[in-house]
DOZA-94904 format. One record per residue (C-alpha): x, y, z; residue number from 1. Coordinates in steps of 0.2 Angstrom, whole numbers, plus 5000, padded with zeros to 4 digits. Layout:
<nodes>
X;Y;Z;NUM .
...
</nodes>
This chain:
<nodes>
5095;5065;4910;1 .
5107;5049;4905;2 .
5105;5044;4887;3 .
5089;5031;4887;4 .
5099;5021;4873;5 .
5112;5017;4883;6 .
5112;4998;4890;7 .
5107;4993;4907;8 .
5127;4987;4912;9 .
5126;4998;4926;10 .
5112;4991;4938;11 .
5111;4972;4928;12 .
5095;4968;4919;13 .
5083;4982;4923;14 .
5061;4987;4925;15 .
5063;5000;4916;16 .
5062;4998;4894;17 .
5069;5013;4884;18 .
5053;5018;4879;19 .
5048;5022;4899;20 .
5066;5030;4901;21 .
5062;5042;4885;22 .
5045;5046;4891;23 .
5054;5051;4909;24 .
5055;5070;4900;25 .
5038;5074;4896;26 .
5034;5066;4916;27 .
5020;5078;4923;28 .
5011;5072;4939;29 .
4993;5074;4937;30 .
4983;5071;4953;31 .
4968;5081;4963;32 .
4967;5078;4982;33 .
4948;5082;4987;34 .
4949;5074;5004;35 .
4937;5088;5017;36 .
4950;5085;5032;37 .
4966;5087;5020;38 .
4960;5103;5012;39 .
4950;5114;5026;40 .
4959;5107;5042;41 .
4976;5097;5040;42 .
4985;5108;5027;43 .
4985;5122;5038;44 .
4995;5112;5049;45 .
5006;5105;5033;46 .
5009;5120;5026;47 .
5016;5128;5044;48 .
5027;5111;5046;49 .
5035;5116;5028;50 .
5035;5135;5029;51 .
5044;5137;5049;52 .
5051;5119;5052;53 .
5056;5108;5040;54 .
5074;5112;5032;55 .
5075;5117;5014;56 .
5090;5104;5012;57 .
5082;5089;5019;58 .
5077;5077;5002;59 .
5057;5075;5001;60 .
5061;5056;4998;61 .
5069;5056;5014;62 .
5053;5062;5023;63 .
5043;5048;5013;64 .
5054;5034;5020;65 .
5055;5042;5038;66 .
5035;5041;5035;67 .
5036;5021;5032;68 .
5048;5020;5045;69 .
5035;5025;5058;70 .
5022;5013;5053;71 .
5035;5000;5054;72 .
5037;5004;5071;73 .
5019;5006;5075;74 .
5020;4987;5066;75 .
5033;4979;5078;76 .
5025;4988;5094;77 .
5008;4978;5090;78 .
5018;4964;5085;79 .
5029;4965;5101;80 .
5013;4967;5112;81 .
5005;4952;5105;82 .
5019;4941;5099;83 .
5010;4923;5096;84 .
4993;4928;5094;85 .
4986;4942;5083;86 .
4966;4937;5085;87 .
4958;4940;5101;88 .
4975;4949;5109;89 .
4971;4953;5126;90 .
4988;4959;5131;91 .
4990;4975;5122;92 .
4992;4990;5133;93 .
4986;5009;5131;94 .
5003;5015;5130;95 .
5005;5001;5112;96 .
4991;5010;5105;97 .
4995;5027;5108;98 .
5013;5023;5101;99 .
5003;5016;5086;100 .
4992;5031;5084;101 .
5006;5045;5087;102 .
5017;5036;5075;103 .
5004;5035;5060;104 .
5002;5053;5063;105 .
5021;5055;5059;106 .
5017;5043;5043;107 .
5003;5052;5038;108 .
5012;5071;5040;109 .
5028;5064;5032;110 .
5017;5058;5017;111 .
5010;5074;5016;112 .
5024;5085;5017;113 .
5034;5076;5005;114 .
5026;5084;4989;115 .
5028;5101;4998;116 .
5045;5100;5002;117 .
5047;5094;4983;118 .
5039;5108;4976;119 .
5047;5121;4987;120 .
5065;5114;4984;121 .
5061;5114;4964;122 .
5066;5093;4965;123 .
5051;5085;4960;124 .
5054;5070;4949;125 .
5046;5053;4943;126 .
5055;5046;4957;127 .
5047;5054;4969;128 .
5029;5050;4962;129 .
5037;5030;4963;130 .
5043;5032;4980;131 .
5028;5039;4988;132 .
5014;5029;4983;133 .
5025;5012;4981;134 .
5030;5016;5000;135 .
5011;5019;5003;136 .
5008;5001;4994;137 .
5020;4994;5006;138 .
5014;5000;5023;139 .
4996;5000;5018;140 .
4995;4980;5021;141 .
5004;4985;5039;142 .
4988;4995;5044;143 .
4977;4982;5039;144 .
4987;4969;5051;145 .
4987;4984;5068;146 .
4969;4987;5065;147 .
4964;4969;5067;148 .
4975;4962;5082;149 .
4970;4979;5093;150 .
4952;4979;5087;151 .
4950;4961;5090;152 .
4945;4954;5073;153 .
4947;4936;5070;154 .
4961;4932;5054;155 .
4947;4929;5043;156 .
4939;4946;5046;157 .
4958;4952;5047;158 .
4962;4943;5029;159 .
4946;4950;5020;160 .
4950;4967;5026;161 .
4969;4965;5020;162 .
4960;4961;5000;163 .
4947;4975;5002;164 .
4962;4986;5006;165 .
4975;4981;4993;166 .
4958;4980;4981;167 .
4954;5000;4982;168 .
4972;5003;4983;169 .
4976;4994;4965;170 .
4961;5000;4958;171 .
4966;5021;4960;172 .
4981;5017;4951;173 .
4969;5006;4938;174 .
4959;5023;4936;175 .
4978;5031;4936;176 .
4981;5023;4921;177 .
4969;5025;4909;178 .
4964;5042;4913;179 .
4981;5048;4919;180 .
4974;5056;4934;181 .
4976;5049;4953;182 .
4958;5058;4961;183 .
4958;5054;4980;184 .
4939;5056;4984;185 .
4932;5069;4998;186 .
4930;5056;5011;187 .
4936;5038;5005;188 .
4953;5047;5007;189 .
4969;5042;5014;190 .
4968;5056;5027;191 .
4949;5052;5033;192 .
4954;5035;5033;193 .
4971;5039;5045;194 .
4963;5049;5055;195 .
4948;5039;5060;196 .
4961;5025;5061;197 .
4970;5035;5074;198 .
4958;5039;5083;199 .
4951;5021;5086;200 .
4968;5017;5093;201 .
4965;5031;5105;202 .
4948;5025;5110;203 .
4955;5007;5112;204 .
4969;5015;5124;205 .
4955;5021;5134;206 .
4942;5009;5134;207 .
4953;4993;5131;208 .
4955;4980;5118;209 .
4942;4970;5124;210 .
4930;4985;5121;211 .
4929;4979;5104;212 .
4921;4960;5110;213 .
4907;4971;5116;214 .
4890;4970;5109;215 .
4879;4982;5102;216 .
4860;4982;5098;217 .
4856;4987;5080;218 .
4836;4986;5074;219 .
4838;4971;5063;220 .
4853;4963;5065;221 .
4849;4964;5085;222 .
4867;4962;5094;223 .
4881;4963;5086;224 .
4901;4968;5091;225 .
4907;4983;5089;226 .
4922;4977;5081;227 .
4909;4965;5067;228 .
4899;4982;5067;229 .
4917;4992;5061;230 .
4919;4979;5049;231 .
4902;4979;5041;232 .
4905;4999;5039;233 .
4920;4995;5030;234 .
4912;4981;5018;235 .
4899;4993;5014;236 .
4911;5009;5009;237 .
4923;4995;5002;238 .
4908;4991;4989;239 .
4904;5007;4986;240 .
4920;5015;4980;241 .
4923;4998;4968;242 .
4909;5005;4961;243 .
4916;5024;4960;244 .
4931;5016;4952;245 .
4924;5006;4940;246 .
4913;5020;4935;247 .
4925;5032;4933;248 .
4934;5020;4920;249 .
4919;5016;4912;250 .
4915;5032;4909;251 .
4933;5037;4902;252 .
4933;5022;4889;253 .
4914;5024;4884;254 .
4916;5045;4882;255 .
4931;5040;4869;256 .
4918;5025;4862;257 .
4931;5011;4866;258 .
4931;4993;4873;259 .
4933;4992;4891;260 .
4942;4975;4888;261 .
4961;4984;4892;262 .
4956;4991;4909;263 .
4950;4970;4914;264 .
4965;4964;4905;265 .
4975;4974;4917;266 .
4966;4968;4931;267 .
4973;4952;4929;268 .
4990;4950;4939;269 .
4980;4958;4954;270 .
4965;4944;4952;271 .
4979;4929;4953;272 .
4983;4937;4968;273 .
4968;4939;4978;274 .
4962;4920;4969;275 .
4976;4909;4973;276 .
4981;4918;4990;277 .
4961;4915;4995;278 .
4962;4898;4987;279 .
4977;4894;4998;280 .
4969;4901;5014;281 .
4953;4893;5011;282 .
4960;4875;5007;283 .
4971;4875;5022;284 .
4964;4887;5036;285 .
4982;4884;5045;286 .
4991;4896;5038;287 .
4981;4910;5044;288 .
4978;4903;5062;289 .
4995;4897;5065;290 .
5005;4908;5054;291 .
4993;4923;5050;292 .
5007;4936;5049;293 .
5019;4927;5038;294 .
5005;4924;5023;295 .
4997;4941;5025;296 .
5015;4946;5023;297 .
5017;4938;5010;298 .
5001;4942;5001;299 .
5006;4960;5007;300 .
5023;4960;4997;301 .
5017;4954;4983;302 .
5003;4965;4981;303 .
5014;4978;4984;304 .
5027;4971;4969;305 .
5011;4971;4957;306 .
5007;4988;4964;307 .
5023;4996;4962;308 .
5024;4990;4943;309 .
5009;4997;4939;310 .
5014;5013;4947;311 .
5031;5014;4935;312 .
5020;5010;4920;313 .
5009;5025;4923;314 .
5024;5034;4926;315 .
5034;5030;4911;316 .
5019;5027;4900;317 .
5024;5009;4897;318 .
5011;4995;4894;319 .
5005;4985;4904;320 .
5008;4966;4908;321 .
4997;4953;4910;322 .
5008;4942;4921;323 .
5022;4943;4933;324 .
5034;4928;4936;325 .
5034;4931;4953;326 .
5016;4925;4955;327 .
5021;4909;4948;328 .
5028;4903;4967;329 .
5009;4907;4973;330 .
5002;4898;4958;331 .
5011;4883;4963;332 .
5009;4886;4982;333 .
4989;4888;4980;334 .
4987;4871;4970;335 .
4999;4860;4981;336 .
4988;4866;4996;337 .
4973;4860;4988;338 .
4982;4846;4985;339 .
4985;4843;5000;340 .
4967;4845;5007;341 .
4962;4834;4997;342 .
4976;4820;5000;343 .
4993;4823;5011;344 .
5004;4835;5010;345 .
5021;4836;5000;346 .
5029;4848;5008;347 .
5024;4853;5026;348 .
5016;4870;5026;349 .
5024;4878;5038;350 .
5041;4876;5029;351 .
5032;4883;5016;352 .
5025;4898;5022;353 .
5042;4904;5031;354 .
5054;4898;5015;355 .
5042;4910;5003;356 .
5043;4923;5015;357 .
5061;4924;5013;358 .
5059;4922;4993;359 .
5047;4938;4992;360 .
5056;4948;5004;361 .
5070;4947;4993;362 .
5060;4949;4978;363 .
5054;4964;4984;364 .
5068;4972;4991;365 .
5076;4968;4975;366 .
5064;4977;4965;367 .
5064;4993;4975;368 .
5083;4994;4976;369 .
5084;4992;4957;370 .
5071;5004;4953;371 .
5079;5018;4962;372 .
5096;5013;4954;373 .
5088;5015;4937;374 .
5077;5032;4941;375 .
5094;5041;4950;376 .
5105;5035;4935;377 .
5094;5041;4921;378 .
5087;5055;4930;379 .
5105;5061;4935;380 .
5100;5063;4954;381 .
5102;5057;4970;382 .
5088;5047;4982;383 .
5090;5058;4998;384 .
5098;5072;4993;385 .
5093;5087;4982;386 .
5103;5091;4968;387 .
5112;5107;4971;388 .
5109;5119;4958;389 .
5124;5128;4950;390 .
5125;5146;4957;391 .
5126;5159;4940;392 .
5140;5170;4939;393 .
5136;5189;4943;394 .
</nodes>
């Protein structure tokens, strides 16, 4: 491993401090994957793909970002499908959805074969850990944006299920970093939730988009959609593991008799988010009905920017910050658009919308080219290739 000490000349200003860089030597991943599906059914399958298929010399970074690829795709197929509209889509085929569900199939194997392939091949690193779940916190907002334009939601319904999404996602690495161990529940899992996620994209190849318009009797609530119905489920199991999460940080901090006050401080960054994107939506509804996938873009980068810090903290054991100054752009965003609700305008909103998008795609990629830089350079490896071992003499 390079020197920690060592200035940052060779990539510019740097994430990483040298405190994180010296803590890179005593990186151990901790983590417990208890999902039912992964553990008595899937691995089998995994474990086959890794023992008779997959080449010893292919990098387990490059299966993470053939992964991402593949939900990208899924992405652009929904997006080529319905390309004005994503609410109320009535002109996406069976063929899109089974292309959506066979390619977060892919996602879903690549993501899980990567750790194998890293244990196998001796090449696990902090990197890796980085690159896997901040590759998760980017196409994770993706899923949210396919789900809703092929089961018909509205971009209300759409937006609340993109915050409950990035919500339980921010919080498993909140619970990450107190207790420096990432638990994945039996059944609010990533697996269970790609898998019933595929196979709702299978039912909508066979019984239609517009199967998701149709009502349901429930005792009570009498009819109700069945896409409302999905979205209640959701609301329901999105309450419930807030609740796990919270607990399980409780628990930690009240076991070692300590204030709870750090784990809401850390909170913070992630509540300006969901605050001023939601203020923004809600003062001027026009950027989710005419430009829906820009802002949940948007809101999906930077959550993913504030996810991906937070999982190099936890890596490196640095601490954490209070506030990002790529937030500040939202900040500003949020108060002229209830500005403008309330008088005119300054700027037109549209501009906005397509301007910023620019600005955080850029921020982003930024981030994530740097961070790699900085984790090869110190860790004296390679992104996509395994470092060959050097062969003993006999």
């Amino acid at each position: 491993m390079k020197n920690p000490l060592e200035e940052h000349t060779h990539i510019g200003s740097g994430y990483l401090s040298r405190q994180g860089v010296e803590n890179l030597s005593t990186y151990a991943y901790s983590g417990q994957d208890r999902s039912i599906m992964a553990n008595y059914v899937m691995k089998h399958f995994w474990n086959w793909l890794i023992d008779h298929v997959v080449p010893r010399w292919i990098a387990p970074n490059l299966l993470t970002l053939s992964g991402l690829i593949c939900v990208l795709l899924a992405h652009i197929s929904v997006v080529y499908a319905c390309p004005f509209n994503m609410q109320y889509c009535n002109t996406i085929s069976s063929g899109t959805c089974i292309f959506a569900a066979i390619m977060i199939f892919l996602y879903q194997t690549a993501d899980n074969l990567d750790g194998k392939q890293a244990r196998k091949t001796g090449s696990a690193s902090p990197l890796g850990e980085v690159f896997d779940h901040g590759g998760d916190s980017l196409v994770a907002p993706l899923f949210t944006v396919i789900m809703g334009t092929v089961f018909q939601l509205d971009v209300y319904m759409t937006f609340i299920s993109l915050i409950m999404m990035m919500t339980l996602f921010y919080l498993a690495h909140w619970e990450n970093y107190f207790t420096r161990a990432l638990i994945l529940r039996p059944i609010a899992n990533p697996t269970e939730a790609q898998l019933w996620i595929i196979s709702l994209l299978l039912i909508t190849a066979w019984k239609g988009t517009q199967w998701w318009l149709m009502q349901v009797p429930l005792p009570i609530f009498g009819m109700v959609q069945w896409n409302h119905l999905l979205f209640y489920i959701t609301c329901i199991g999105f309450v419930s593991n807030v609740g796990d999460h919270w607990y399980q940080v409780h628990k930690f901090f009240s076991s070692r008799q300590l204030s709870m006050r750090p784990a809401y401080l850390y909170l913070i960054p992630f509540l300006i988010l969901v605050f001023c994107s939601s203020l923004w939506a809600y003062a001027n509804p026009d950027v989710l009905i005419k430009t829906p996938r820009l802002f949940m873009a948007i809101v999906g980068m930077l959550f993913s920017y504030l996810a991906i810090r937070s999982i190099v903290q936890s890596v490196c054991k640095e601490p954490f910050l209070l506030y990002y100054n790529v937030l500040s752009l939202l900040v500003l965003f949020s108060l002229h658009s209830v500005i403008g609700a309330v008088f005119k305008p300054i700027v037109d909103e549209e501009l906005i919308i397509q301007l910023y998008f620019v600005i955080v795609l850029v921020h982003t990629a930024y981030l994530v080219t740097t961070l790699v830089s900085e984790f090869c350079y110190y860790l004296d490896i390679s992104p996509f290739k395994i470092k060959t071992q050097p062969t003993l003499p006999i």
